[in-house]
N, C-alpha and C positions, 0 to 999 in steps of 0.2 A: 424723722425719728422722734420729733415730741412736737406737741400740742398745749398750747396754753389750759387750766385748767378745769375749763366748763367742758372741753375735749374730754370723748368717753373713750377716744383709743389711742391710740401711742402707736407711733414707729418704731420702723428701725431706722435712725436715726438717725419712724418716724414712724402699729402697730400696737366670772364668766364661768363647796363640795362639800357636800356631807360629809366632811371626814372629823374624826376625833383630835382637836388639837391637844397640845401639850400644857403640862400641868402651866396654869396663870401666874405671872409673876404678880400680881394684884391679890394674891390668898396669905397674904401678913401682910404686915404693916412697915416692913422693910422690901425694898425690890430685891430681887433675884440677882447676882452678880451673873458676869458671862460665863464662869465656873459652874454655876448653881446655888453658889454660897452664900452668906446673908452679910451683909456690909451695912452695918447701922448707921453710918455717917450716910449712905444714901438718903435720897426725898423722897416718901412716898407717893404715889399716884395720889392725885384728887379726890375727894368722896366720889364724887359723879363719875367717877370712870372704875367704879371696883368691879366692873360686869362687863368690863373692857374685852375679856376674852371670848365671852359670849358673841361680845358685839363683832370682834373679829369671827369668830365663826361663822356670824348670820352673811358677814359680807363673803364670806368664801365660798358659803352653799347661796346667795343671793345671783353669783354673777362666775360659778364655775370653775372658782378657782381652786386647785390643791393644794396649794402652801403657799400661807404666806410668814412673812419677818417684819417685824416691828422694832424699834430700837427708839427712846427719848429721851433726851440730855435738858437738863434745866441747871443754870448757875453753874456749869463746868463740871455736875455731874450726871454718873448713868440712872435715869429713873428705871427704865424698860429696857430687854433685850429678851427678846422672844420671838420662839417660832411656832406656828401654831399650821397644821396639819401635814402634810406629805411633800416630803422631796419631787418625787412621780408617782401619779394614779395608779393602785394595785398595786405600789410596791410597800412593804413596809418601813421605810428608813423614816424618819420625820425632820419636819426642817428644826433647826435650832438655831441660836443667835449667831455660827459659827457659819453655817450652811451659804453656799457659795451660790452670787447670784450675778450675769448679767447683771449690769447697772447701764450703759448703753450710754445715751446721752448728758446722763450724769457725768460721764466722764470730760464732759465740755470743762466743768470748774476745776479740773485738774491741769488739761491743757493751758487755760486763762494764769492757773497761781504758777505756771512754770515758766512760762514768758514774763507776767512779772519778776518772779522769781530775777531771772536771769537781766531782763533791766535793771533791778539792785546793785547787781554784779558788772554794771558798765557793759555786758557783751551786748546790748542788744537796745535800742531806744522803740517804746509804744510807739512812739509817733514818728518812728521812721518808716521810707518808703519799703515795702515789699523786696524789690527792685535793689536795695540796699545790702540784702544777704542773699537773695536768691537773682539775681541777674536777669536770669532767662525765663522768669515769670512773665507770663502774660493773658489777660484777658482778650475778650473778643472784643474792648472797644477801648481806644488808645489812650483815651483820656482816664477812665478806672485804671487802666493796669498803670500809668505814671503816678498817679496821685493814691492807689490801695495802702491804706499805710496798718503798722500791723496791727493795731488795737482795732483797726477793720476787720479783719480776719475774723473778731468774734464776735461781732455784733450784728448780724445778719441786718445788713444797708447796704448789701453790692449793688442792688440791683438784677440780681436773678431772680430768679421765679423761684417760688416755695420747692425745695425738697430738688433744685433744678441742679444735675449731673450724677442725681441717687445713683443709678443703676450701673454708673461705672465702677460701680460697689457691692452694692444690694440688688439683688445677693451677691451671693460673691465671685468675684469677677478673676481673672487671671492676671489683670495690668498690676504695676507696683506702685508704689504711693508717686512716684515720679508720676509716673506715665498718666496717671488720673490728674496729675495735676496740670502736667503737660497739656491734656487735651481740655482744661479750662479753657484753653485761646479759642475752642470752638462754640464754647458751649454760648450760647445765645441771652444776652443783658435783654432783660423783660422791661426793667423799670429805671427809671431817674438814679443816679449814683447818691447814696445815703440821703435817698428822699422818703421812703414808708421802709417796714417792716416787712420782711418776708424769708421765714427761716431757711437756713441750707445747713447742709454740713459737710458739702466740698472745701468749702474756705481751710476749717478745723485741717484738713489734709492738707493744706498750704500752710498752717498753723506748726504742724506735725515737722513739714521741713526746715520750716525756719527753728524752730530748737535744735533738732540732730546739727544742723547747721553753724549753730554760734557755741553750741555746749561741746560736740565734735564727740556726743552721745547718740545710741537709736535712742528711740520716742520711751521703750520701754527701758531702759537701763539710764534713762535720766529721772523717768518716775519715780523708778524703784528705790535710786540710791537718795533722791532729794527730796522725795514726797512720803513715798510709802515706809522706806526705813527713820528718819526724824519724826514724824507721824506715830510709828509704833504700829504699823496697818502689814503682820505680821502675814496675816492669811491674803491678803490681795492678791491680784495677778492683771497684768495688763491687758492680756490676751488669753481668750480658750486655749490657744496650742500648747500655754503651761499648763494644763489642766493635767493631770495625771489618774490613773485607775486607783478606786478607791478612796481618794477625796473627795468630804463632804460637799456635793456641789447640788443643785436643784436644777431638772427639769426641763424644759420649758415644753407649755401645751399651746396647741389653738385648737381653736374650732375650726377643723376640717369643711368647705364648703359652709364656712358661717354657721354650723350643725354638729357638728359629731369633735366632740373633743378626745385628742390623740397628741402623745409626744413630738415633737419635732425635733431633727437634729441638732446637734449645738452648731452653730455661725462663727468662724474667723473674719475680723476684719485688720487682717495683717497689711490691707494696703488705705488705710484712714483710720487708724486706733486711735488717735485724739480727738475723733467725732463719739469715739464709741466703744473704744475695748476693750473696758476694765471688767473683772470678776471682782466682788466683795462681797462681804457678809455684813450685817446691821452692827457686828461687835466692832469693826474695823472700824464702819461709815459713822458709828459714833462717837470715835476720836478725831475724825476728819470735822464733824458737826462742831467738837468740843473747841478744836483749832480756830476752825472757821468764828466762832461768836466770839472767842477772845482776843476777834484783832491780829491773826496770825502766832499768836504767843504757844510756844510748848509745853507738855511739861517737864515740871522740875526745872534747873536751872543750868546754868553752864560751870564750867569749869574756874573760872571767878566770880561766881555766885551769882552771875546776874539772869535774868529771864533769858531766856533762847525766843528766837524766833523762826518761824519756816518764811514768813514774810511779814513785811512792814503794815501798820497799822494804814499811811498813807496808799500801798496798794493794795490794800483790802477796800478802801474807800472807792480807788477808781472802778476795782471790779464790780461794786454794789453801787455806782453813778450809773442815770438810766441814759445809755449813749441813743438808743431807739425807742422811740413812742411805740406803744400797740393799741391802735383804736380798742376801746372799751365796747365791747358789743354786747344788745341785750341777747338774754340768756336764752336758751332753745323752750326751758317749758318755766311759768312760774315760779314752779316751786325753788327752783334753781338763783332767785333774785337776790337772797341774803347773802350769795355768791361773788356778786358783781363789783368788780372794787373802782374805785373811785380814780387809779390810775393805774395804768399797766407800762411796761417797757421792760427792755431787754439792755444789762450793763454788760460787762466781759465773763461769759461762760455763766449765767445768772439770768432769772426771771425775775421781775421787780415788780411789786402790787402792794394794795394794803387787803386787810380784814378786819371790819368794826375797829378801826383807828391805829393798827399796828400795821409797820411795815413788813411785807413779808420778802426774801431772799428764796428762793427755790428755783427746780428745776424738776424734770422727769426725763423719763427714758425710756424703748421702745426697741425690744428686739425680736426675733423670731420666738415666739414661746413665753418672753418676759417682760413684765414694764413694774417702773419704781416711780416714787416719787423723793425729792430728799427736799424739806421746809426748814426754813429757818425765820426767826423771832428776833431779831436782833435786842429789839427794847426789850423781851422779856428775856434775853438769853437761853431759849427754850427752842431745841431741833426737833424733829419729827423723822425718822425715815421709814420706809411703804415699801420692800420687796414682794413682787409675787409671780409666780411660776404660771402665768395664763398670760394672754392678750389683751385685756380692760383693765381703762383708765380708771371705769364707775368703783372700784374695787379699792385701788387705792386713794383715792379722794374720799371716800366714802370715811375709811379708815383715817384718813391725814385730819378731815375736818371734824370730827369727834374728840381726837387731841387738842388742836386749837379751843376747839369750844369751851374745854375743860379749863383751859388756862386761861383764857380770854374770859372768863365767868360768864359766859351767855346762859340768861338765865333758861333751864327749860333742858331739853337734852333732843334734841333735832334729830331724827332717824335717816340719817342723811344714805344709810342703804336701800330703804324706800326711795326715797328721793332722787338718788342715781338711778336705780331701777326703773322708774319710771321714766326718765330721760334716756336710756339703754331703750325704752317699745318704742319711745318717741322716735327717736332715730333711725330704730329698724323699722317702723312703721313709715318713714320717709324713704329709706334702700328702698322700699315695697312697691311703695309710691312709684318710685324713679322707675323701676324697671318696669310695671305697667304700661307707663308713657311708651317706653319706646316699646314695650310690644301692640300698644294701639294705633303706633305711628308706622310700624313697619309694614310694607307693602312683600304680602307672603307668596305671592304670583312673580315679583321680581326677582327673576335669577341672574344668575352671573351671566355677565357680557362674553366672556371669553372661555374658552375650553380650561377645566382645572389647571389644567398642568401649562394654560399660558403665564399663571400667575406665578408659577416655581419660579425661581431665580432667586442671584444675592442682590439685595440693596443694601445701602448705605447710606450712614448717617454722619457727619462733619466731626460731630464728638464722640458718639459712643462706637461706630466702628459697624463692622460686618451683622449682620443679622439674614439668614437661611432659609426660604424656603420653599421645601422638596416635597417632589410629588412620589409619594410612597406606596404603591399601589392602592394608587384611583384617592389616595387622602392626603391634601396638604398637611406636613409638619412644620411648624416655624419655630426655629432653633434662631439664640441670641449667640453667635460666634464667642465670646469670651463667658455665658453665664451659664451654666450646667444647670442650673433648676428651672430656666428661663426656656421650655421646649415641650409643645403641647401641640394640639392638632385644631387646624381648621375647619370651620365648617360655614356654611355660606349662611349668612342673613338676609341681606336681600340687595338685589342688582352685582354692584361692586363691591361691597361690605359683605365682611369676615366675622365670625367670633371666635377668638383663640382660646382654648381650654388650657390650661397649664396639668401638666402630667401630675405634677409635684401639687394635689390638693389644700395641704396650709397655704400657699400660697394665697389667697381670695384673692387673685390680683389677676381674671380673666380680666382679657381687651377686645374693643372695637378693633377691625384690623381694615383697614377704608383705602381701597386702590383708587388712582385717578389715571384715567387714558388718556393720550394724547388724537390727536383728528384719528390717524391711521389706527387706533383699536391698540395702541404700545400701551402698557404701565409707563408711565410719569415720574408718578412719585406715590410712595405709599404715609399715610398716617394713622396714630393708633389712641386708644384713648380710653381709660378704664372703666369698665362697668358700669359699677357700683360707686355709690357717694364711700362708701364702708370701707376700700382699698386703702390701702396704706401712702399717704404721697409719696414713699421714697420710689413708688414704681411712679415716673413720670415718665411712662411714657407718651404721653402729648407731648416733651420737648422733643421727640424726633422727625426729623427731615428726611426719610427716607426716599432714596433716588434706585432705580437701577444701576448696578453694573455691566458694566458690555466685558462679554465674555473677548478675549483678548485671542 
């Protein structure tokens, strides 16, 4: 569901318009409140950024997107709140600072301040075992599930594989947040227990039980009452299923077959909302911004006049300690090197870097149709947040590092939509690449070993469960037993090797589908493995072990 941020796409969580935006809060000399009204005690935008809106536009028709929200806080006030083009393509509603967006893995830092939260409160110790509130937690390998302790939960050091148990999610699945987490004890440890970095966001769903757990709240009616109401995050929602007819909410697009941009449904992640569930708007996520750089402090005061707080200066601190390193990698095209920061890591529900000598605190997020980014300044007390109703990361980076720029005073004004653009051909210029390869490597005379319909049957995988596939007059279909968008048709590649078409075209997440026989001509075991470099990793399907079933 997210991608550090030389990453041009975003998940789900882990996942590009000429349209007319709306009037610039950058056309006076005071910003635009979330009313529309004029608040002179606000700070105006920078010189360098009064063509901000343009510049947002060029990123919209550069990289396909139809709406996006901006919102920026400096010294604990609102500079920006703005929405600039279309809720959804051909409709005319327009987005505004109000307008309701998937935030997806943003929702990590929420999870992270709720667990502190709740260690303040004595229910619950960071550094205690897993094992401590949930008993019957376990992984696949004895030694993590004794020793997981919960500020593990959020700093992706299990030792799983990137993005490894997505699909008992994404999309979305039938099991309940138990039962996903249940079948972590199958899910397969890739790497060393908290020895390198490798994102997940099953934990977040083991994360999710331990609060309902010590708080004796759901996930959402602890947010809401502890987060989002002291907050003042009046429009949030945890989940799409609150979403209602007639509120302001945006969109979300892809590019269909990586080509034709089209609306996609909205996404429930009613069983791991703490990896991903939240709806907000930039007017909300800029009181969250404003909390965040002051150390947890609210506003106004309490009821003996002293400062309020949602949480302690001390766990603000732990959350923004880098608990995992992330190798610094060079960048995919030059132009992308004034990018490159000097250290990277991952603290609690937080991405940790610098830019030309400032720390930065961010994150992004990555859903079916939507990705964000939310930055934070600590030294200079200055937030940034990036909603947009498309698929690409180039979009909001593009957008996030023009803000920085302006406040970081780099001299010069970087066209960093150029610059992503150009990284976006690179990219696909590499998918082009890859898929070449293997059509010069496939042997087109090799057909299947076995009659279609030897291949029909159910196999099964240790963690994710049943997967189907039936010979439909004379065409395989492979159906995911728990995932409804997850059912396409095969078609033979060469020998034993399948390529599975997904019905459901947003999806870009066709697979290799690769039988093995045993002596006597039986399936084995089947594996699968995606495409394209371009797919989202939250489809891992390479972590499946599929075996036959014997019909009983």
């Amino acid at each position: 569901m997210t991608f550090p941020s030389l990453n041009l796409r975003v998940a789900g969580c882990c996942a590009l318009l000429s349209l007319t935006a709306m009037a610039p809060a950058w056309c006076s000399p005071q910003a635009l409140t979330a009313d529309g009204g004029q608040e002179n005690a606000q700070p105006a935008l920078p010189p360098v950024m009064q063509d901000f809106g343009v510049y947002v536009d060029d990123a919209r028709k550069a990289f396909n997107v139809p709406g996006i929200a901006v919102a920026i806080v400096k010294d604990g006030k609102v500079v920006l709140e703005q929405g600039y083009g279309l809720r959804e393509a051909g409709k005319p509603e327009k987005v505004d600072a109000h307008t309701l967006f998937a935030i997806a893995s943003n929702t990590k830092a929420f999870t992270a301040a709720a667990l502190q939260m709740l260690a303040e409160q004595d229910k619950l110790d960071m550094d205690g075992r897993v094992t401590d509130y949930l008993p019957w937690f376990q992984m696949s390998d004895p030694y993590v599930t004794h020793d997981m302790r919960v500020r593990d939960l959020l700093a992706h050091r299990s030792g799983l594989s990137l993005g490894a148990g997505d699909l008992l999610y994404w999309p979305p699945t039938g099991y309940s947040t138990k039962e996903v987490v249940e079948r972590l004890a199958k899910v397969p440890i890739a790497n060393g227990f908290r020895s390198h970095y490798a994102y997940d966001n099953i934990l977040f769903a083991v994360a999710t039980l331990v609060i309902e757990k010590v708080s004796g709240q759901s996930y959402a009616d602890y947010i809401r009452e502890h987060i989002f109401k002291p907050v003042g995050m009046d429009e949030s929602l945890v989940d799409m299923t609150y979403l209602k007819p007639g509120m302001d909410v945006a969109t979300g697009h892809a590019l269909y077959d990586f080509k034709d941009l089209k609306p996609v449904p909205p996404m429930a992640w009613t069983n791991n909302p703490g990896a991903g569930g939240i709806y907000a708007s930039v007017h909300d996520l800029a009181k969250w911004m404003n909390v965040e750089l002051s150390g947890g402090e609210l506003p106004g005061t309490g009821s003996d006049g002293k400062p309020r707080h949602l949480f302690s200066e001390d766990s603000q601190n732990q959350m923004w300690t880098m608990l995992t390193p992330i190798p610094v990698n060079k960048p995919p095209i030059p132009a992308l090197q004034p990018l490159m920061p000097n250290f990277s890591g991952y603290g609690e529900g937080w991405f940790l870097s610098d830019y030309h000598g400032e720390k930065l605190v961010w994150h992004t997020g990555g859903w079916p149709g939507m990705v964000s980014r939310v930055t934070l300044v600590p030294g200079l007390k200055l937030g940034v947040v990036v909603l947009t109703n498309q698929e690409s990361g180039a979009a909001f980076n593009a957008v996030t590092y023009r803000v920085l720029d302006a406040y970081l005073h780099q001299a010069g004004k970087t066209d960093w939509v150029a610059v992503y653009d150009q990284a976006v051909k690179h990219a696909q210029g590499k998918a082009d690449d890859n898929w070449n390869k293997h059509q010069t490597a496939r042997d087109t005379k090799g057909k299947p070993s076995l009659p279609l319909a030897d291949y029909a049957g159910t196999y099964r995988d240790p963690w994710y469960g049943d997967i189907i596939v039936g010979n439909e007059g004379g065409k395989l279909r492979l159906r995911f037993s728990k995932t409804k968008q997850l059912l396409g048709t095969m078609t033979p590649w060469q020998h034993d090797s399948f390529i599975v078409r997904w019905d459901d075209r947003s999806l870009n997440a066709d697979a290799f589908v690769n039988f093995a026989l045993d002596a006597d001509g039986h399936v084995r075991e089947v594996r699968m493995a995606p495409i394209s470099p371009l797919t989202d990793f939250s489809f891992d399907f390479q972590d499946l072990r599929l075996t036959p079933v014997k019909a009983k």
